[in-house]
Structure formats: C-alpha cells, structure tokens
Legacy VTK file of the C-alpha trace (Angstrom):
# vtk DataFile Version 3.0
C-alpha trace
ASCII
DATASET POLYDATA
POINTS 188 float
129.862 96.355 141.544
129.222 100.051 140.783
132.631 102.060 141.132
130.590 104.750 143.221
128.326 103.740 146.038
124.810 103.606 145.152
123.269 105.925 147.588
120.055 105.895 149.714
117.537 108.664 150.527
119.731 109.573 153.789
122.914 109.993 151.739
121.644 112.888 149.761
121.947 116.495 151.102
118.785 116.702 153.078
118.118 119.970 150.933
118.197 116.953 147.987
116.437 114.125 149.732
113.149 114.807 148.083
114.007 114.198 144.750
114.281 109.949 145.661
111.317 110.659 148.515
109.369 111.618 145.097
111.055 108.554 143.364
109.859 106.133 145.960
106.186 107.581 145.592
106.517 105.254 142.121
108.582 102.092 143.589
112.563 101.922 144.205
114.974 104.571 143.128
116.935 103.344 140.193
120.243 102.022 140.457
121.331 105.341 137.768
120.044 107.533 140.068
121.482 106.153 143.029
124.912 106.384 141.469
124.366 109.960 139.458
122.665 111.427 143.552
126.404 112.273 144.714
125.968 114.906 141.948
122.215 115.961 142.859
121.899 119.122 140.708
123.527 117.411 137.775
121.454 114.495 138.343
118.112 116.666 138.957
119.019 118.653 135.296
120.032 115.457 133.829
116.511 113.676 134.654
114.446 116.677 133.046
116.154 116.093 129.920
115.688 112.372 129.763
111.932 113.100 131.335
111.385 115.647 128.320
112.517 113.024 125.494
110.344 110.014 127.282
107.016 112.200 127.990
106.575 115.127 125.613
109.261 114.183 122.641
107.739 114.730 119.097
108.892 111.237 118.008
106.790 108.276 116.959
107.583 106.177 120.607
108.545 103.119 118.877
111.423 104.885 116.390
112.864 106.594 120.031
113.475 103.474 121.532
115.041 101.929 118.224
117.204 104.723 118.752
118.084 104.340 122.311
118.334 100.606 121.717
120.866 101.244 119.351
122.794 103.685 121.712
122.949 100.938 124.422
123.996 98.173 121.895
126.882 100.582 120.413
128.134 101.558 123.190
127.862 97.955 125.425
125.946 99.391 127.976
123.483 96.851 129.356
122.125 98.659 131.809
120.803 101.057 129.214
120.170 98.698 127.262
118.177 96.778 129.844
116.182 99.501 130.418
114.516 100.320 127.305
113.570 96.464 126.265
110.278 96.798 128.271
109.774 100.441 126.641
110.576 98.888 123.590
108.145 96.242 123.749
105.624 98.641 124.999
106.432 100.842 121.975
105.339 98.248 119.854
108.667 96.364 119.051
109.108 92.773 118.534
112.041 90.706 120.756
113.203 90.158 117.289
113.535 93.807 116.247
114.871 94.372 119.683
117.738 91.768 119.082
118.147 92.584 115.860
119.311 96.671 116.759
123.004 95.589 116.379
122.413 94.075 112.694
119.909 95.266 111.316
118.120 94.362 107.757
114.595 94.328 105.666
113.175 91.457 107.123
113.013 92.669 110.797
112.465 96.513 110.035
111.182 99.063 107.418
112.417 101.916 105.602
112.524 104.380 108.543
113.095 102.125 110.840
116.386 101.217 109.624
117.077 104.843 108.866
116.849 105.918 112.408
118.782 102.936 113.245
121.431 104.016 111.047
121.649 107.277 111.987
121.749 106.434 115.947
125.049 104.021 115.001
126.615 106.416 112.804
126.387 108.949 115.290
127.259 106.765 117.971
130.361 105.581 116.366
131.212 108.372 114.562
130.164 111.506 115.970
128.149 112.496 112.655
126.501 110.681 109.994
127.015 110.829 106.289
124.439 112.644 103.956
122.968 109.231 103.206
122.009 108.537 106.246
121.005 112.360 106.995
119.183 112.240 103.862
117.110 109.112 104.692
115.664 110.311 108.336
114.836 114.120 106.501
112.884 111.862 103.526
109.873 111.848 106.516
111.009 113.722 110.016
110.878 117.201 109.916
113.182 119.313 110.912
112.417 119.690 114.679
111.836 115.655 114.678
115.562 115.508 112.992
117.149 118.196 115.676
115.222 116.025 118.714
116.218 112.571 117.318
119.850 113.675 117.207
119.610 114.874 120.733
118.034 111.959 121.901
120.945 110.220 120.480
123.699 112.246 122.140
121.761 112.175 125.434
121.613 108.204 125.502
125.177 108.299 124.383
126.083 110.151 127.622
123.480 108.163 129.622
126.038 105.013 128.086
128.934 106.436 128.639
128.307 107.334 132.352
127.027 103.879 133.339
129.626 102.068 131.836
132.369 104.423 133.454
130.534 104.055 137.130
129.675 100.092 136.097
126.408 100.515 137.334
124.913 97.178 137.254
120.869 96.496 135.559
118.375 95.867 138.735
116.958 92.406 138.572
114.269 92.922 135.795
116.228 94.612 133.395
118.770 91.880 133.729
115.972 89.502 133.377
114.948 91.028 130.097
118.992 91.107 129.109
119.294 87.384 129.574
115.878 86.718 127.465
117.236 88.728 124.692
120.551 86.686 124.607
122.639 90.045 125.645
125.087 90.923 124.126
123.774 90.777 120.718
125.466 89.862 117.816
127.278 92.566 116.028
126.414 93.656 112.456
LINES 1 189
188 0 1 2 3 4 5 6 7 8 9 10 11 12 13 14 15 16 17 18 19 20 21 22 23 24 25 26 27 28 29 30 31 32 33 34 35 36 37 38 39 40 41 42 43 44 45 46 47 48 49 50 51 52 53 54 55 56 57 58 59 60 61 62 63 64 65 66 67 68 69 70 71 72 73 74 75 76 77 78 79 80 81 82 83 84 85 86 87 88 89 90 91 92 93 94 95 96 97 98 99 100 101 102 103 104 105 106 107 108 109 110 111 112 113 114 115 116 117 118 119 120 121 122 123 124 125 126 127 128 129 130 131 132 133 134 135 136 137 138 139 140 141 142 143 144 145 146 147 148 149 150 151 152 153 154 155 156 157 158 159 160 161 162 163 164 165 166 167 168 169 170 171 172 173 174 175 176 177 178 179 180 181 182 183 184 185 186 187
C-alpha cells in the first residue's frame, strides 16, 4: 500500500484537476501520478521532463529503455521497472534482454548495448562512471546523445527513488509483465 493516498480527479486543486481530466482522455491516471498529484506543479514539471525523454529524445528508443530498465533493476523499483517492459518490447527488446539488464553479457546484447547498460549501473550505483565506461558510450553517441542519456539516467533514478520511498505499487499489467519476467531478476 502506497505511503501517500493515491488521489482521484476531485482531490486535486480544482485549478489542477485538468491535468488527470486530460489523463483520462487516454485511459486511467497512473498510480505515479496519483501519488506525485498532492504536489501538482512538481508533478506537472516532472511529467514534461519524462514526456520530453519518451517523445522527442535523440536516442535510438531501444538503447533508452535498456537504460531505464537498468535504473529500475538497480534501484529495486518494480513499478518502474514494470513500466518500461512493454516499452521495451515495443522498442525492439527481447524478454531475454529485458531479464538479462541486471547481468548482462555478449550473448544477449552488443557492443553499445552493453555500454549504455554499463553506464546506466555505474551511474546508478555510483553517481559517475569511470572513463571506460564514458569512453565506450562517446565511441558512437555524440555529445548531445551522451549529455541526454546521462539525464535520462538521473531522471529514472529519481523516478526510482520516489516510488520506492511512497511504495507505490505497479497497476495490474505492469505487475503482470513483472511476474512473466520472473521479477526480481538475478543480480550480476
């Protein structure tokens, strides 16, 4: 159970209410939404962001959501994790690359896949990543593809960090697509 209630459309300042009456134009408002609405500006800020990355981000689809995989596996946030197995998929990525995030090797990934996967961990876990791993996403992103990938990284990282602190909990297909993965993965 989320440690903050998950609001409705009538909870939200009615000078607010239209951002989940625009929500539920597409189908239900999200349960991260729902928890992030008692901050409504924050959340509205926080959703452009994410929006930008997802819709007009200069990265190859399929290397973002290796990256945001990674994120959610690093950090043990199913929910975020959830999230992104359909995008994923719909990137292009196997259920086998998909479990694979939190150990990855040769046989389930190439050469830049595995350095964006590296880079999202080492960030993730360490706040910065050697000049190895720097070195091996600038051998073919450019600069601005570098400079987005790392903010991608410490966006999901926050998007983590705040569902795990509010335990928001996956809506039933996410959770569906957890359980068919075999979540949590195995460590590497």
């Amino acid at each position: 159970m989320a440690r903050v209630r998950l609001n409705e459309t009538n909870d939200l300042p009615e000078d607010q209410r239209w951002l989940f009456e625009r929500m539920e134009q597409r189908g239900p408002v999200l349960n991260i939404f729902r928890a992030m609405s008692h901050s409504p500006v924050a959340m509205r800020h926080f959703m452009r962001l994410g929006s930008y990355f997802l819709e007009e981000g200069k990265l190859d689809a399929a290397l973002r959501e290796l990256a945001i995989l990674r994120v959610g596996h690093e950090c043990a946030a199913p929910y975020e994790f959830g999230q992104h197995i359909a995008l994923g998929r719909r990137a292009g990525l196997t259920d086998a690359q998909i479990r694979g995030v939190g150990a990855p090797n040769g046989a389930l990934f190439d050469r830049r896949q595995l350095s964006v996967l590296a880079y999202a961990g080492e960030l993730t876990a360490e706040a910065s990543a050697s000049d190895a791993t720097h070195g091996a996403v600038a051998s073919f992103l450019n600069d601005e593809e570098i400079v987005e990938l790392t903010m991608l990284i410490g966006y999901y990282n926050l998007v983590s960090r705040t569902l795990n602190a509010l335990e928001v909990e996956p809506e039933a297909r996410p959770q569906a697509d957890l359980d068919a993965i075999g979540w949590p993965l195995e460590r590497g």
